[in-house]
C-alpha positions in Angstrom: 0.0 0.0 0.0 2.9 2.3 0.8 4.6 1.6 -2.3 1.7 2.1 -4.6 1.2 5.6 -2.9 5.0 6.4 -3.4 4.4 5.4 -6.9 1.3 7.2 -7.6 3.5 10.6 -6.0 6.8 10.2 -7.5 4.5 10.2 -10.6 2.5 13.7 -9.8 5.9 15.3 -9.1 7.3 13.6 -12.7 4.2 14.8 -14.2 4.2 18.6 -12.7 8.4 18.4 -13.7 7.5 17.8 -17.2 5.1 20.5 -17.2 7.4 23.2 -15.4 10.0 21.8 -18.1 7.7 22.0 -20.6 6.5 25.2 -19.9 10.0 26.6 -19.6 10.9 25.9 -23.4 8.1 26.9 -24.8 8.3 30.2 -23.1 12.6 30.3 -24.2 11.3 28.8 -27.7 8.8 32.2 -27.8 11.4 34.7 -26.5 13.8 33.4 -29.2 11.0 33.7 -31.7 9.8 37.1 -30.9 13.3 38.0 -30.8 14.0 37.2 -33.9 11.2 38.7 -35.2 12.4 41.9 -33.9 15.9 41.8 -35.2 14.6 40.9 -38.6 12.2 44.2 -38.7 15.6 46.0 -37.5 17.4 44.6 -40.1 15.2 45.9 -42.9 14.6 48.7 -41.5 18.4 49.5 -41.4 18.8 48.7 -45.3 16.1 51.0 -46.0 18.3 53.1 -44.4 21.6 51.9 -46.2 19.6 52.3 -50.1 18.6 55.4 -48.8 21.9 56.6 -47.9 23.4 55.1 -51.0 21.1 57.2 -53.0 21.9 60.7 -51.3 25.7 59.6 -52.1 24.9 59.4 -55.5 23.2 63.2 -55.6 25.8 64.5 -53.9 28.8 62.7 -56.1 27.0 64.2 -59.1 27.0 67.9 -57.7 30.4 67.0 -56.6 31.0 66.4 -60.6 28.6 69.2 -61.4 30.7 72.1 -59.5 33.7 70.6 -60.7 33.0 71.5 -64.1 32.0 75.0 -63.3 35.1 75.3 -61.7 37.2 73.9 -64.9 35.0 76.6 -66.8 35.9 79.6 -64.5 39.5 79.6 -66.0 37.7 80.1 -68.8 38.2 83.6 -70.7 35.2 83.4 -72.6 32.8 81.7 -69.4 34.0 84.6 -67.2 32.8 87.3 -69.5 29.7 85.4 -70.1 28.9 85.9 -66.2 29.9 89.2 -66.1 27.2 90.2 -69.1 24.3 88.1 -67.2 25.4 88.7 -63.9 26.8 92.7 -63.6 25.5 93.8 -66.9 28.9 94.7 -68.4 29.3 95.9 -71.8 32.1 95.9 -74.1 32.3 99.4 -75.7 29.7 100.0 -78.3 27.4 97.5 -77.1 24.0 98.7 -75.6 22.3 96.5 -72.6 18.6 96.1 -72.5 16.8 95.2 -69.9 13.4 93.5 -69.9 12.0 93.5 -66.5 9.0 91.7 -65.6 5.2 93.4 -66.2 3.9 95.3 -62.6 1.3 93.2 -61.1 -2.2 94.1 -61.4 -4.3 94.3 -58.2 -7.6 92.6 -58.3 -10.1 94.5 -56.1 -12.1 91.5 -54.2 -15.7 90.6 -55.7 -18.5 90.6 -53.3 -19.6 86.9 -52.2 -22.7 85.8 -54.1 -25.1 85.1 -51.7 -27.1 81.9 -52.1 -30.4 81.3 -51.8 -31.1 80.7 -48.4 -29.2 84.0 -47.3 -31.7 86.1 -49.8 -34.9 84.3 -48.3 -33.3 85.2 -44.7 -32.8 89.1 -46.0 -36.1 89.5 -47.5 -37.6 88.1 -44.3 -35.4 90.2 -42.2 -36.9 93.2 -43.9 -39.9 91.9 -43.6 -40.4 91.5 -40.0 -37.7 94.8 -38.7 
């Protein structure tokens, strides 16, 4: 009788073991999951990132390339008295300038609002009754 009760205990505390153990990797087994989970969202959010990055090198290589040039073309005799005419309005002797400048703006007075209907009924009974 003693042994069959020993038996029947040593088996609830095997069988709560197994659950505690069992319960203990699942919960490690969803930690690593969600874990993962979050590095993998970090991870493409960070080569979003990188292609964006990438992108803005690009733009800024070509400007690099772009002001380069300009530079190259300010030893240039014929550049520099280009950008004198448009810029300073120099003249070589002779020459006349003309300068177009843009037409003055015209000033719209404001139009009255159109009343709608309803607003008319409401004045004609306004008048009406005062």
């Amino acid at each position: 009788m003693k042994k069959s009760r020993r038996l029947k205990k040593k088996r609830y505390q095997d069988i709560f073991f197994y659950s505690i153990l069992t319960l203990l990797v699942l919960g490690f087994s969803a930690f690593l999951i969600i874990s993962n989970v979050k590095i993998y969202k970090k991870r493409r959010e960070l080569q979003a990132q990188i292609e964006r990055l990438k992108e803005e090198i690009q733009a800024i290589e070509k400007k690099n390339q772009e002001l380069s040039a300009g530079i190259e073309n300010v030893s240039d005799k014929e550049y520099l008295e280009k950008v004198a005419r448009e810029k300073f309005l120099l003249k070589e002797e002779g020459e006349e300038v003309i300068v177009i400048s843009p037409p003055e703006e015209q000033t719209e007075e404001p139009q009255p609002e159109k009343e709608n209907f309803f607003e008319r009924i409401l004045e004609k009974l306004k008048s009406l009754l005062f």
